[in-house]
C-alpha positions, -999 to 999 in steps of 0.1 A, spaced: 642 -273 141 681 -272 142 680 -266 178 659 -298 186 636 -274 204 600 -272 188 572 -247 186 543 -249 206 504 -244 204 495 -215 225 461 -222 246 445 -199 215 454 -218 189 446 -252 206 413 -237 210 412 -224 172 417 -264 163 392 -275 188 365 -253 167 378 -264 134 372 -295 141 339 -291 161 327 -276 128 345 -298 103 317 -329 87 346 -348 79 354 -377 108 390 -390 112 381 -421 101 373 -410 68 405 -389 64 424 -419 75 405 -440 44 422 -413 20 457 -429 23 443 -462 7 444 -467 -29 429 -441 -53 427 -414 -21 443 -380 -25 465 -393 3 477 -430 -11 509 -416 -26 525 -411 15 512 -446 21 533 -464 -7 541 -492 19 504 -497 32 517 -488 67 511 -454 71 547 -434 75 557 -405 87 545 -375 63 564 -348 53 548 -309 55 534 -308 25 515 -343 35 505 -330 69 489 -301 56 470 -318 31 460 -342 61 446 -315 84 429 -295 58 411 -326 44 400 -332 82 392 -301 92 375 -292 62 393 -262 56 424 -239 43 453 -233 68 477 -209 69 510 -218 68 516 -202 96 491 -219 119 501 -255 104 540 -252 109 530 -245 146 511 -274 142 534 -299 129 570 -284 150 544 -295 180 542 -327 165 582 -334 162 603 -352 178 636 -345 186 670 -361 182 669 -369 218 634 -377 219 634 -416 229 610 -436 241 622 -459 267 605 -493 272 582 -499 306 612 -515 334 602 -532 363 566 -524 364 568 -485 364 560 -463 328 587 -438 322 578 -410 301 602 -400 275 583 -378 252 587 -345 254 562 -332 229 559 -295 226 520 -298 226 520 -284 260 493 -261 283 524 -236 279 501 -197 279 540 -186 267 538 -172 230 549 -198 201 586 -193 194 591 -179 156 596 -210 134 612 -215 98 591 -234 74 596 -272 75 622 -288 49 621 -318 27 635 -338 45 611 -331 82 584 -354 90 561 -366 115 547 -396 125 514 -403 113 500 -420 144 504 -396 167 488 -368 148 454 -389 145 459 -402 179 461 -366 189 433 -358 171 412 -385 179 406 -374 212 392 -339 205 364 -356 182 329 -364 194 325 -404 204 315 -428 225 352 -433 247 351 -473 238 354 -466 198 384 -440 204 402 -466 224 394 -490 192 405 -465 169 432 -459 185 443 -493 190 440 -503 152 464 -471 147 490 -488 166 486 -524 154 503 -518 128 506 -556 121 474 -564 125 484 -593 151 456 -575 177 485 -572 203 501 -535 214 535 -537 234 545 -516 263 563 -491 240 534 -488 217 507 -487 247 536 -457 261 530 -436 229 498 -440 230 494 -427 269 515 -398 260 496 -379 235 464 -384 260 491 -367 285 497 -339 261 459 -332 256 451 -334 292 476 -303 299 459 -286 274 422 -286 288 439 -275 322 444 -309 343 467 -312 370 489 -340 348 509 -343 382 477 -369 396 468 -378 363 503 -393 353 505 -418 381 468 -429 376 478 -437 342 511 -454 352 490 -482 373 467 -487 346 493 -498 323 505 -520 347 473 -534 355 464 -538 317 480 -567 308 456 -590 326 470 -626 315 504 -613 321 523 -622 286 537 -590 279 514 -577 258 480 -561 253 451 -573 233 420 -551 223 399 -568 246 424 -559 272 428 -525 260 392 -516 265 383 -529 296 414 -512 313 406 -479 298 366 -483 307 376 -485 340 396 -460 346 374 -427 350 397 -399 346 409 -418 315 373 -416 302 367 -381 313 397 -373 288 382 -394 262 348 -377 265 327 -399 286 289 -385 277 266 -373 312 240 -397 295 218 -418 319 225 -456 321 223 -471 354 209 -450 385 235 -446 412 265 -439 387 285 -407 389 290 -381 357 320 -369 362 342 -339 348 368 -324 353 365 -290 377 384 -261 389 371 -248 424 379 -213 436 365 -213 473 386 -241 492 373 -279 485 373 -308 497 370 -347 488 344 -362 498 356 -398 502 391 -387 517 379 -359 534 414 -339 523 414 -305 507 416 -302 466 447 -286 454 463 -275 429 464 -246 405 445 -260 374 417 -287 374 417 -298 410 394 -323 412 362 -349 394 327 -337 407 294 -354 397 272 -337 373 244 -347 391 245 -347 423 281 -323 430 298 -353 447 334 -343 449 364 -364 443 405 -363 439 415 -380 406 430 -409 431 396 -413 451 370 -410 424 378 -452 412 368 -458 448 333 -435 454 306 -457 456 279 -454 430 252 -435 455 241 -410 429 210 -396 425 178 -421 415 161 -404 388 130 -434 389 111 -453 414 112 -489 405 83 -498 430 49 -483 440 65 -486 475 92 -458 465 69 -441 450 47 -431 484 72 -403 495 105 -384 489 129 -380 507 158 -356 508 190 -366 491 220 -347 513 254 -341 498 276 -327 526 300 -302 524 315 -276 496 285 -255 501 289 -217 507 263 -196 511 235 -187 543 223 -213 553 176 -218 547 168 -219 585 190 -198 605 203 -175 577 241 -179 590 267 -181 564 283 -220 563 322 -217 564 326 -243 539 364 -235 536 368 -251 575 366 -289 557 334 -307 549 300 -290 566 269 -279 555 243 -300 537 229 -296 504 197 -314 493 196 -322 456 159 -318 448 148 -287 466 181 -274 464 182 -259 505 214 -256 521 219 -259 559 242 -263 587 245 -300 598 230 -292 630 199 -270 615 192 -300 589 186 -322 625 155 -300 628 140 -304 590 113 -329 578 132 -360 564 105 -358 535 117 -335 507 86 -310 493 103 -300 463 104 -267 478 112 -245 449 116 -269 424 83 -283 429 65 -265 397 92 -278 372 108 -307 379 100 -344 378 115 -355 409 118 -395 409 89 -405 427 70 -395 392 85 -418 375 84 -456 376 84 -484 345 56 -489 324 42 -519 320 58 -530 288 43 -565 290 7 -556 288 10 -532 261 29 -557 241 3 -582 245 -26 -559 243 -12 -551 209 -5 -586 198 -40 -596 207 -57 -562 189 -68 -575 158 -83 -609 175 -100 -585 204 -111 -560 176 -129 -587 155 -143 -604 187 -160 -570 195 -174 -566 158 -189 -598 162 -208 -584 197 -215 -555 189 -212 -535 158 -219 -499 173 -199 -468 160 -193 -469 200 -174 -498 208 -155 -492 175 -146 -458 187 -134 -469 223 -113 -497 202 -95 -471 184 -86 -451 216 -79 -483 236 -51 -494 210 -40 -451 201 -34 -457 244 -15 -484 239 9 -470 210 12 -438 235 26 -462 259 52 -478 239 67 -443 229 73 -436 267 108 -447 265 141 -437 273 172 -436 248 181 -464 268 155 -487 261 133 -484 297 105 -481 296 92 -456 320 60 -439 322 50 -402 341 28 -389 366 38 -353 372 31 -339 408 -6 -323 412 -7 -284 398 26 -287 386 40 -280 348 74 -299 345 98 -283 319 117 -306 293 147 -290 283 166 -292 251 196 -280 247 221 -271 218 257 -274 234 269 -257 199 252 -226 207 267 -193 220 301 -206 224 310 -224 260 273 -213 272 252 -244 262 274 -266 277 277 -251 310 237 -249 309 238 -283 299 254 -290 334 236 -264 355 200 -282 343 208 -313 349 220 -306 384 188 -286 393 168 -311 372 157 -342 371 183 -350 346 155 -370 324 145 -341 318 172 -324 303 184 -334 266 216 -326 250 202 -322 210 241 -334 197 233 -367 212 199 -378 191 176 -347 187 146 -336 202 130 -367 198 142 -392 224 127 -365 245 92 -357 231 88 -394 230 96 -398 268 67 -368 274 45 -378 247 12 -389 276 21 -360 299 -5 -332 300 8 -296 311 46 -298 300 64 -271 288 93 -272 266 129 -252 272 147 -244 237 181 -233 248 195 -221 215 190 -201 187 160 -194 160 171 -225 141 168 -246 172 138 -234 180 128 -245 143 137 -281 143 122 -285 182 87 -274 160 92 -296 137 98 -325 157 70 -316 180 47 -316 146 62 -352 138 56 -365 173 18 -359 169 15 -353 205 -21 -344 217 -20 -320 240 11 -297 219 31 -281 249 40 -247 242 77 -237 242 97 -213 259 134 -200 245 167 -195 263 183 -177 236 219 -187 231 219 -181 186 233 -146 168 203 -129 163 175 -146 189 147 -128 164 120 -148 175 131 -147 217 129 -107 210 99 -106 203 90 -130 228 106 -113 257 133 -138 260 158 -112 256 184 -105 229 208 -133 240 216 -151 273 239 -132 295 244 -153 323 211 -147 342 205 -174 372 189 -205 358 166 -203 389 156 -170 376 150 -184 340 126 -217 352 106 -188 374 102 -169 342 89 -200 323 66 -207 345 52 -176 351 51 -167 313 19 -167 286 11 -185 262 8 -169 225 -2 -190 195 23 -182 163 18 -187 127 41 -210 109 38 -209 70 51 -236 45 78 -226 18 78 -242 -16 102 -239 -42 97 -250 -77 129 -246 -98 120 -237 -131 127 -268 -159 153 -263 -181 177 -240 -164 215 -242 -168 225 -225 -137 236 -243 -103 223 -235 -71 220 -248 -37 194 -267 -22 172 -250 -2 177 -254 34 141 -255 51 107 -260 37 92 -241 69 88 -205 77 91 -195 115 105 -161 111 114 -145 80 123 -151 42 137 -126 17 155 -126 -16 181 -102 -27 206 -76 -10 196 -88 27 201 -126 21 233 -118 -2 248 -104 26 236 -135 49 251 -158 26 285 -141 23 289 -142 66 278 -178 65 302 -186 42 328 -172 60 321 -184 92 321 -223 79 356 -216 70 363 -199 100 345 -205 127 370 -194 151 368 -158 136 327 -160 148 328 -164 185 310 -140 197 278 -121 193 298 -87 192 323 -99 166 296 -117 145 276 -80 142 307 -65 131 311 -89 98 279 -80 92 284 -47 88 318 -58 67 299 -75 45 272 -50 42 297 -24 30 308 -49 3 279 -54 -6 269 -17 -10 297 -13 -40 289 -50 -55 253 -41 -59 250 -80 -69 214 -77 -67 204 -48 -91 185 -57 -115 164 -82 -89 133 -52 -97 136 -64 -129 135 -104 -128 110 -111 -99 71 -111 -96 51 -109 -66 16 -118 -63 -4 -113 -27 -34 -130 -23 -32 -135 -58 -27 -98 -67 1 -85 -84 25 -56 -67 32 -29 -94 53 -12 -70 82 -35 -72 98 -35 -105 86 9 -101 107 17 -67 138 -4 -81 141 -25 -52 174 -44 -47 155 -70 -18 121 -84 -10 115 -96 26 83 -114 42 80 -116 77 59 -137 106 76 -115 130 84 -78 135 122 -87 145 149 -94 117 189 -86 121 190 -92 158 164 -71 169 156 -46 139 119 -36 133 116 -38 93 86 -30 89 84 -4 113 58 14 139 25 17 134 -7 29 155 -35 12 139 -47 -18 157 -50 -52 148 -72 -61 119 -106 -76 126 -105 -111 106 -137 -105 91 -122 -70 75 -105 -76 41 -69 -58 39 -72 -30 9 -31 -34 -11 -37 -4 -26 -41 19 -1 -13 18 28 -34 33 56 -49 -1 53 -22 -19 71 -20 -32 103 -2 -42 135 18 -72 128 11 -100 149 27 -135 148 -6 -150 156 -29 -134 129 -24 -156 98 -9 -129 78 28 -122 65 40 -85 59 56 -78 31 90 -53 29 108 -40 0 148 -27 5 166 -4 -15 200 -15 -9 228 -24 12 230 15 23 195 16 36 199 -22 50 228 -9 69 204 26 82 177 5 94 199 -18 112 209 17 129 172 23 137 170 52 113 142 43 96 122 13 81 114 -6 53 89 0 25 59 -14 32 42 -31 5 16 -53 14 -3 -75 40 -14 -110 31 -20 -148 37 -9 -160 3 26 -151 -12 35 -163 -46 68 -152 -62 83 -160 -98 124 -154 -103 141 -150 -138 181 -150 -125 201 -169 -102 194 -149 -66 204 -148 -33 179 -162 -8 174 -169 29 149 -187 54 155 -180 88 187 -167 82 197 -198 65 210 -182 31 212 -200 -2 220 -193 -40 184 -199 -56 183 -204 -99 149 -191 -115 120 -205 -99 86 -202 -84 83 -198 -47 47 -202 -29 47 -194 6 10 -209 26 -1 -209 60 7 -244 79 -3 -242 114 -4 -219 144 15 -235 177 16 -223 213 44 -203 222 61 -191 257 59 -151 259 79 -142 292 60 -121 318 84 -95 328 77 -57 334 82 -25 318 84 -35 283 88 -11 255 56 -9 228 75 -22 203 63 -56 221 26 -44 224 16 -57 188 15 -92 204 -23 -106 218 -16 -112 255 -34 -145 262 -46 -158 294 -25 -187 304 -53 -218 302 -51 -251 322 -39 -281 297 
């Protein structure tokens, strides 16, 4: 700007990039490849050292990143941040001290972005800092973004940064950091001395080696690069980043927290609390989440954090005045607060108290012995053939297999990080293995992710971002009576089943949802609720355990394009049925919201404003008519009978359902008295008194017909239903057009085809136990809960 003042990102559009680029496939490493030869970014590169880029470069730049189309508006804000002024300098490090020079207007400023012109010609910006910048709001283990970054700033490829480079570098950290709310005025020192300290030989300048190891051990440094609450060594601290409302305190200095942002680092784990200048000192006395002898095993003990605890206190019922400076102690397993001098009169052996029916507290957890089960599978064939030789009964082969099927159970009880542990849960007990997508329902899966792991045994709890369900089923894959925590939506409830199916676990543990998705169809009808609104995760463990267990049908999908065609589709998006699939107006209108959200997520971040694009894109959808002639073009056969009635009503959609719940809680196919059908009694199509209660656990799928987007939009209203058409096990339908599909509301563009829908398997699911339920729920069997 002419002013050498810049533009800066207000706290809602930082946020806006942050979801652009949560949602973006592309990584920066990829983008970066694009200014090589033949990449639609080579031509700003025409001296192989990557320049500074004009406007028209930078917006190319962040809309190849983020995988999306800017407006200009947003991206000038964007790239005035990124200037530097006439009087911007960066000074060189003198006598041992950083001085900070940049003045970059990506600040934490909540003050509304100045008006800005468009960017000339002749503006640029460097290059480096933008993916520096960048780098540090993508996903990563903290070592490869201090890598990536160093490479950025070699720009000679000698492997050696000066103090001037290492400077830039430290600022744009700086400029992040005020952004997510830190107090920079702690966090700038701390970063001072580790420059100083970085240059371990003492030559003046920094090699990657160097580089690494000083940023690894500096923890609030890694806190800003993303450090991961995964579980490597017992006894170490996961840290973040916390603002405290009721006073604070440190305790290793035993001082008060202050400040107005981010005060402080407190353990994930175990709520140890820490100034930014203490926390390199803490020792690592963290929580043990394994015994690594029998001896440890014998008895737990309580593990006491002191202090920051308000609230009564377990014994005397007298509130602790936490705000006088470090009293009251908390115990991490039981979770029981008292006053220091009450806790004198408690049992030093912890009982779990509350916790006791789902968690794995250490004790129940010690290594496996790796050894034998590698030699007893080394020596399996030899032992197998031995036995053969003694004694060829069906018997001894039979105990064979199960000895070595044992075995192969015992390897898979691993952890991500290689030990291998095996379990023993406490007697009467159901520990809970919780997955959970931090993706889902905005900020909400992460701060679960926190809150379980600190009332967990954090082996139990499993972040899905970070490797998927199945580090976790393996770890469980021997343990009898587990229950499983889906904290997500439908579609993460989807891919736990299927992982469960491919884990081949014998004793399949049923699951229970904490609904945190759009719709939450499936938690609806299991009493989970509509969408989680907060509700004390206390609460929600009691509600797991105290829930039923229903089975549910889950039906394979398969789609046979027809040869020949010259239309392009998608490819379909699941081969698995939990919920629902339909074809037509519905699944148009579900493809035109996902669309949109992909290219803007940040439009889509909340429940509320997700149900009103909906109806947006229903109302479009009731002038476009796309799907019109779909009465004409489609055949459906149930149970291998033809229904007339489609191609005679002029139906514009076709749904089949598992479950009564579609559209966040609609019931499609509407109430009914009749009870459920006795298997043995055959279902007449003809004749709709015929039809039953639907019932997620009694092999049959219910099929809907829809009008339009009109009556779409009344039955989303609750002012009627759908048409009912038919009742059946096997669902066969033939397509003539390209059509609009979905599968658990995952929508695709489908060209003519044949579509057979079977019956896979039933698996146990978690119905919550909770009173005064409306009879829209009473279609469901209520099973006796049975001992695993």
């Amino acid at each position: 700007a002419s002013d050498g003042e810049f533009v800066t990102l207000t706290p809602e559009e930082f946020e806006r990039l942050q979801k652009y680029a949560e949602y973006s496939p592309k990584k920066l490493s990829d983008v970066m490849a694009e200014f090589n030869e033949d990449g639609i970014l080579s031509k700003y590169n025409k001296e192989k050292v990557k320049p500074p880029i004009d406007y028209a470069g930078f917006k190319l730049f962040m809309e190849t990143y983020l995988d999306t189309d800017l407006t200009d508006d947003f991206c000038a804000h964007m790239f005035r941040s990124f200037q530097k002024s006439s009087n911007q300098t960066i000074r060189p490090l003198s006598q041992g001290k950083c001085t900070y020079a940049i003045t970059s207007g990506i600040t934490g400023s909540s003050e509304k972005p100045r008006a800005t012109t468009m960017p000339t010609d002749n503006e640029s910006v460097h290059l480096k800092d933008i993916a520096c910048y960048l780098s540090l709001l993508e996903g990563g283990r903290p070592e490869d973004k201090l890598q990536f970054v160093f490479k950025l700033y070699d720009t000679d490829g000698n492997g050696n940064l000066d103090s001037t480079e290492m400077e830039r570098i430290v600022n744009q950290m700086m400029h992040v950091a005020e952004y997510l709310g830190w107090d920079v005025t702690e966090l700038r020192p701390i970063l001072e001395e580790m420059l100083q300290e970085i240059d371990y030989d003492g030559d003046g300048v920094v090699t990657l080696n160097e580089w690494i190891q000083g940023g690894l051990t500096s923890i609030p440094l890694l806190v800003l690069l993303g450090l991961e609450t995964n579980i490597k060594d017992d006894g170490s601290h996961a840290w973040r980043l916390k603002h405290f409302s009721p006073p604070a305190y440190c305790n290793f200095c035993l001082t008060m927290l202050v400040g107005v942002g981010k005060q402080g680092l407190c353990c994930t784990f175990c709520k140890y609390t820490a100034h930014e200048r203490c926390v390199s000192k803490v020792p690592a006395n963290c929580i043990q989440t394994y015994v690594k002898s029998a001896k440890e095993a014998a008895k737990l003990s309580h593990v006491w954090v002191e202090g920051n605890n308000a609230g009564p206190c377990d014994k005397c019922k007298k509130p602790i005045k936490c705000y006088q400076g470090l009293t009251g102690l908390h115990c991490r397993w039981c979770q029981a607060t008292y006053h220091n001098k009450c806790a004198s009169h408690i049992s030093a052996e912890c009982d779990m108290g509350k916790m006791r029916a789902h968690t794995l507290p250490p004790s129940c957890i010690c290594p496996g012995l790796l050894v034998s089960c590698l030699i007893s599978l080394m020596y399996w064939p030899i032992e197998k053939e031995s036995r053969s030789r003694e004694n060829s009964s069906n018997e001894t082969t039979h105990n064979s297999t199960n000895d070595k099927s044992k075995f192969m159970k015992r390897m898979n009880s691993m952890t991500w990080d290689g030990q291998g542990l095996q379990i023993s849960p406490l007697p009467g007990t159901h520990p809970v293995l919780v997955f959970i997508n931090p993706k889902s329902g905005g900020k909400q899966g992460v701060r679960l992710l926190r809150k379980m792991q600190s009332l967990l045994n954090p082996r139990q709890v499993y972040n899905l971002s970070q490797g998927g369900p199945m580090p976790g089923l393996n770890f469980f894959h021997d343990v009898e009576g587990f229950r499983v925590l889906c904290c997500g939506g439908d579609g993460t409830v989807g891919w736990i089943l299927d992982c469960i199916d491919k884990s081949q676990i014998l004793h399949r543990p049923p699951v229970a949802i904490l609904p945190l998705g759009t719709g939450n169809d499936l938690a609806r009808c299991l009493r989970w609720g509509g969408g989680y609104e907060g509700t004390s995760v206390m609460k929600v463990l009691q509600q797991v355990e105290n829930s039923l267990s229903v089975p549910m049908d889950r039906w394979n999908l398969n789609v046979k394009p027809e040869a020949g065609s010259r239309e392009v589709g998608d490819p379909v998006p699941l081969s698995i049925m939990n919920n629902y699939f339909s074809i037509g107006v519905d699944a148009s209108i579900c493809r035109k919201f996902h669309v949109m959200r992909e290219k803007h997520p940040e439009k889509f971040n909340s429940r509320m404003k997700n149900k009103l694009w909906y109806s947006a894109f229903g109302t479009t959808e009731t002038f476009a008519a796309s799907c019109k002639k779909l009465h004409d073009n489609l055949e459906v056969l149930v149970d291998g009978e033809k229904l007339e009635s489609v191609s005679r009503n002029r139906f514009q959609g076709i749904a089949i359902l598992n479950i009564p719940s579609v559209y966040g809680g609609t019931n499609l196919w509407g109430p009914t008295k009749k009870k459920r059908r006795d298997p043995n009694n055959p279902i007449d199509l003809k004749h709709a008194m015929s039809f039953y209660h639907p019932d997620m656990g009694d092999k049959l799928l219910e099929v809907v017909g829809l009008e339009g987007a009109m009556e779409v939009g009344q039955i989303m209203a609750g002012l009627r239903a759908g048409k009912r058409l038919a009742q059946g096990s096997d669902i066969k339908i033939n397509t003539k057009l390209l059509f609009p599909m979905q599968v658990d509301g995952e929508p695709w563009m489908q060209i003519p085809c044949s579509i057979h829908i079977t019956h896979k398997n039933q698996v146990p699911m978690l119905m919550a136990n909770t009173t005064g339920q409306s009879s829209f729920f009473s279609c469901f069997r209520k099973q006796s809960e049975t001992e695993e």
